[in-house]
C-alpha positions as CSV (number, residue, x, y, z in Angstrom):
1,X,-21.1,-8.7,-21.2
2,X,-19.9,-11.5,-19.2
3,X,-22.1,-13.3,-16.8
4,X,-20.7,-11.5,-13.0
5,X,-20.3,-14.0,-9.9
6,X,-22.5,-13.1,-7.2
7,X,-19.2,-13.9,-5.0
8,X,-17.3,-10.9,-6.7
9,X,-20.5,-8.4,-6.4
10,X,-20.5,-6.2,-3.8
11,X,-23.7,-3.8,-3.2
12,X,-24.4,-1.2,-1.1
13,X,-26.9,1.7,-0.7
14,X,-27.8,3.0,-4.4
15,X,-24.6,0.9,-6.1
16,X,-23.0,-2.4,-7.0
17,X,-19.4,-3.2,-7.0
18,X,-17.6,-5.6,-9.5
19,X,-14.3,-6.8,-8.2
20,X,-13.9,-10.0,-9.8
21,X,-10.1,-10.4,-10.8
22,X,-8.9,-7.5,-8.7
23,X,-10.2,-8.0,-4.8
24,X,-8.6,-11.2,-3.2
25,X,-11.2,-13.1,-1.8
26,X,-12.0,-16.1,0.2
27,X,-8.0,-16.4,1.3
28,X,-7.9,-17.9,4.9
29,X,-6.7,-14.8,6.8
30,X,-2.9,-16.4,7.9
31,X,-2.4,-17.9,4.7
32,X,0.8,-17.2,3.0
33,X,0.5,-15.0,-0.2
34,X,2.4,-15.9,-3.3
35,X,2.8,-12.9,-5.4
36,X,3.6,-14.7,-8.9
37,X,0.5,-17.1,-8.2
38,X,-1.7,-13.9,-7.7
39,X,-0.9,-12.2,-10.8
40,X,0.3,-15.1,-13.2
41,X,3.5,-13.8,-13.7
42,X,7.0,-12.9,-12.0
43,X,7.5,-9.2,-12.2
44,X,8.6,-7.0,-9.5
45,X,5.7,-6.2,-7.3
46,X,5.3,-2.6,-5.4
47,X,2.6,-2.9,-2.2
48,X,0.3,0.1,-0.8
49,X,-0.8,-0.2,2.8
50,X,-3.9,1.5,3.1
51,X,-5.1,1.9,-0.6
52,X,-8.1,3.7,0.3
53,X,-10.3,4.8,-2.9
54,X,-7.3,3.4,-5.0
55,X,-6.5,6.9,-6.7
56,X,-2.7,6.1,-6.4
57,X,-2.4,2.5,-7.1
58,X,-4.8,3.4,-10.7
59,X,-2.3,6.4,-11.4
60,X,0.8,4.3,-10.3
61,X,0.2,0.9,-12.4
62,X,-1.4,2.5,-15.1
63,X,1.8,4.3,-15.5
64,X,4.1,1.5,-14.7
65,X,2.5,-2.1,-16.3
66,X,6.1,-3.5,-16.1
67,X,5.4,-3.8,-12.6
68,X,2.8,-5.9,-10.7
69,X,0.7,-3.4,-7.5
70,X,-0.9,-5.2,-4.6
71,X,-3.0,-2.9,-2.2
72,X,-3.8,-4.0,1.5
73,X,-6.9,-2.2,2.6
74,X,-8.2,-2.5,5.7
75,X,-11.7,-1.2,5.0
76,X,-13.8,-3.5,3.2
77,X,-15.7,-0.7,1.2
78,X,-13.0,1.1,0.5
79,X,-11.1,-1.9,-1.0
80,X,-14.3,-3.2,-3.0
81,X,-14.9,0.7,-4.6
82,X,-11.1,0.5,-5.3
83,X,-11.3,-2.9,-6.6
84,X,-14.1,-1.9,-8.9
85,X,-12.3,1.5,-10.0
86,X,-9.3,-0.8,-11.4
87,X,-11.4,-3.4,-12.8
88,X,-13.2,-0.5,-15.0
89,X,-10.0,0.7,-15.7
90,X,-8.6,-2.3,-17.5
91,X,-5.6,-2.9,-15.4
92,X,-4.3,-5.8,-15.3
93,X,-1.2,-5.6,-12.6
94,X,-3.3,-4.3,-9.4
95,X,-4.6,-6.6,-6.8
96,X,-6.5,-5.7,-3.4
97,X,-6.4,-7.6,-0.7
98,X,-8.9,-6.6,2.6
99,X,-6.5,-7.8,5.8
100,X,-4.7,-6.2,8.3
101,X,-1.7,-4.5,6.8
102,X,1.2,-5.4,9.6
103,X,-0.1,-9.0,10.3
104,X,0.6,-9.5,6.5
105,X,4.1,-7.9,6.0
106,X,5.0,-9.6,9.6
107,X,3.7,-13.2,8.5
108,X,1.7,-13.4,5.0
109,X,4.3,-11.7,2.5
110,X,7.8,-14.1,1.7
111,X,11.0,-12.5,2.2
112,X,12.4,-10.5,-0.6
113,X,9.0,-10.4,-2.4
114,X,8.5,-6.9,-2.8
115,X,10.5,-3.8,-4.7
116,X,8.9,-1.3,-3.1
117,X,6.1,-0.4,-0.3
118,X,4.6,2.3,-0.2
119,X,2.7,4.0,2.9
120,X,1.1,7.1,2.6
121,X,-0.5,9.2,5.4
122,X,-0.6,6.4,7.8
123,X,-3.3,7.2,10.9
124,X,-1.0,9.2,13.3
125,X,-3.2,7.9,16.5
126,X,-2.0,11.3,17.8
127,X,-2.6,10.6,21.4
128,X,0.0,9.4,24.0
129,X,-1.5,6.4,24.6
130,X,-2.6,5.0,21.4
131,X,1.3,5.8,20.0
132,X,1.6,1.6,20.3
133,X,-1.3,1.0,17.6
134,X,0.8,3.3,14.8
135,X,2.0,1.0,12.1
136,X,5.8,2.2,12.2
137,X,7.0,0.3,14.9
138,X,10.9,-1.3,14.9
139,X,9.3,-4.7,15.0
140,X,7.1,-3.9,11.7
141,X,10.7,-1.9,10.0
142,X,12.3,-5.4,10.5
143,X,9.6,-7.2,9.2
144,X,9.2,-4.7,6.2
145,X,12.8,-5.0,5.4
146,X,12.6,-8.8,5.3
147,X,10.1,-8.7,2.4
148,X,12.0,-6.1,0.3
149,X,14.3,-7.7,-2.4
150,X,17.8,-6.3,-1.9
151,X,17.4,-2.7,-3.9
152,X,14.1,-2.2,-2.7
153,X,12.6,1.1,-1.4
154,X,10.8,1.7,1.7
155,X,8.6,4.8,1.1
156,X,6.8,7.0,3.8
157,X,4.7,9.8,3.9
158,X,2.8,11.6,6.5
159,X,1.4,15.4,7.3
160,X,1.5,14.6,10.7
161,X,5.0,16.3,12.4
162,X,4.9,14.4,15.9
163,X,4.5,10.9,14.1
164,X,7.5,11.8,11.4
165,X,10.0,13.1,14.3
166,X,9.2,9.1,15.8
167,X,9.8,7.8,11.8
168,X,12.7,9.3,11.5
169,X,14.3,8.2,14.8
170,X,13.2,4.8,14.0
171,X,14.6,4.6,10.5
172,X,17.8,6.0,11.6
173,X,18.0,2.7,14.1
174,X,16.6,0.2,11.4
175,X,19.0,-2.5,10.5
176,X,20.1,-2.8,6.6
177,X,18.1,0.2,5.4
178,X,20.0,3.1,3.8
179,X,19.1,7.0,3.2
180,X,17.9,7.5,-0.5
181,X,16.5,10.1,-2.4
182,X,12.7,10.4,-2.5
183,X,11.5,9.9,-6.4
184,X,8.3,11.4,-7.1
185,X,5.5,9.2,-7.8
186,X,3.1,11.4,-9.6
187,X,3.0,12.9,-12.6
188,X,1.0,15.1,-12.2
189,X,3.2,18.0,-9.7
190,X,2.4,16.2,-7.0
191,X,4.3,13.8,-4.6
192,X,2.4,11.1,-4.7
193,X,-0.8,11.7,-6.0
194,X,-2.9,9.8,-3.3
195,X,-6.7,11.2,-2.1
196,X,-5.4,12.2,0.8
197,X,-2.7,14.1,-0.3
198,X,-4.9,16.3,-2.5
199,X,-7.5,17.0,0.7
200,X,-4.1,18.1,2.8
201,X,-2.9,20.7,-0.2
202,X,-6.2,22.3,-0.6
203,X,-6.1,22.9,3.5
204,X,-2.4,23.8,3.2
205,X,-0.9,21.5,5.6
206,X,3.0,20.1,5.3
207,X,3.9,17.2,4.1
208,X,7.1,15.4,5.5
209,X,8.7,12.4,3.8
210,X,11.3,9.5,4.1
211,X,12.6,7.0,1.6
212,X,14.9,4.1,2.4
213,X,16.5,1.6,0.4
214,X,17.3,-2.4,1.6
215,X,21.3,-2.6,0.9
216,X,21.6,-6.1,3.1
């Protein structure tokens, strides 16, 4: 086995993560992010904000290794345990990167750069007053649609009914974003496949949904 860089170890309690290839590190936190650099080549990339445990970005690129997957994690656990979980898997075309998911499609990510994004049961912050902190925000929509290549999907998901009846008012004002029909991303009977999706089916709650493709 080959010799493992303290810098790409990551312990905690009872375990040790290896993340070495997979978890972007050491990255000044405004630098720009070059998405052939990252994974040596120039295939289309699809991005996941908030990868969690990583259960659909492994699914998803193991299924797709045409494509290139990069994974914005806020949690630093959570992306070093996904890190690892892909790294053990062999994949080659997933990359996690620990940063602040709207700062990086606003400023980090260059226009046109991405085929699809994917978010999936983003934190509703259901009360009245935290509504500002939610991630879909016109400001972040027009951002988003900046980094999408012309063809490229916009993909939302959320169980939370309040939060989608805001989504859907906002896509329906978002500039050069058209309806499309919502593909499903797992294989496996469900829609996408993600932890989080699984925990809301066993305790039976709704899912509602929303894709969007960049036509300008």
């Amino acid at each position: 086995m080959r010799p493992l860089s303290s810098s790409h170890l990551h312990r905690r309690p009872g375990r040790t993560w290896d993340t070495a290839g997979i978890l972007l590190e050491g990255l000044p936190v405004s630098a720009p992010l070059d998405p052939p650099a990252i994974f040596g080549n120039t295939r289309p990339v699809e991005l996941e904000i908030g990868s969690g445990k990583g259960t659909f970005l492994l699914a998803r690129a193991a299924a797709r290794p045409e494509l290139n997957f990069l994974g914005l994690e806020w949690a630093k656990a959570y992306g070093a345990y996904a890190a690892d979980r892909v790294r053990r898997a062999g994949l080659t075309n997933v990359r996690l990167l620990c940063a602040d998911a709207a700062d990086c499609v606003h400023r980090r990510l260059p226009e046109r750069s991405l085929w699809r994004i994917h978010i999936y049961f983003p934190d509703p912050w259901p009360k009245r007053r935290h509504h500002r902190r939610r991630l879909l925000q016109p400001a972040f929509l027009a951002a988003a649609r900046r980094c999408l290549a012309i063809g490229g999907q916009l993909i939302v998901v959320t169980d939370h009914l309040d939060y989608y009846r805001q989504i859907q008012v906002l896509l329906a004002n978002a500039e050069g974003l058209a309806v499309v029909p919502l593909l499903q991303m797992s294989d496996k009977g469900e829609l996408v496949g993600s932890n989080f999706e699984r925990k809301y089916i066993a305790q039976g709650r709704p899912f509602y949904a929303e894709a969007r493709m960049r036509y300008r």
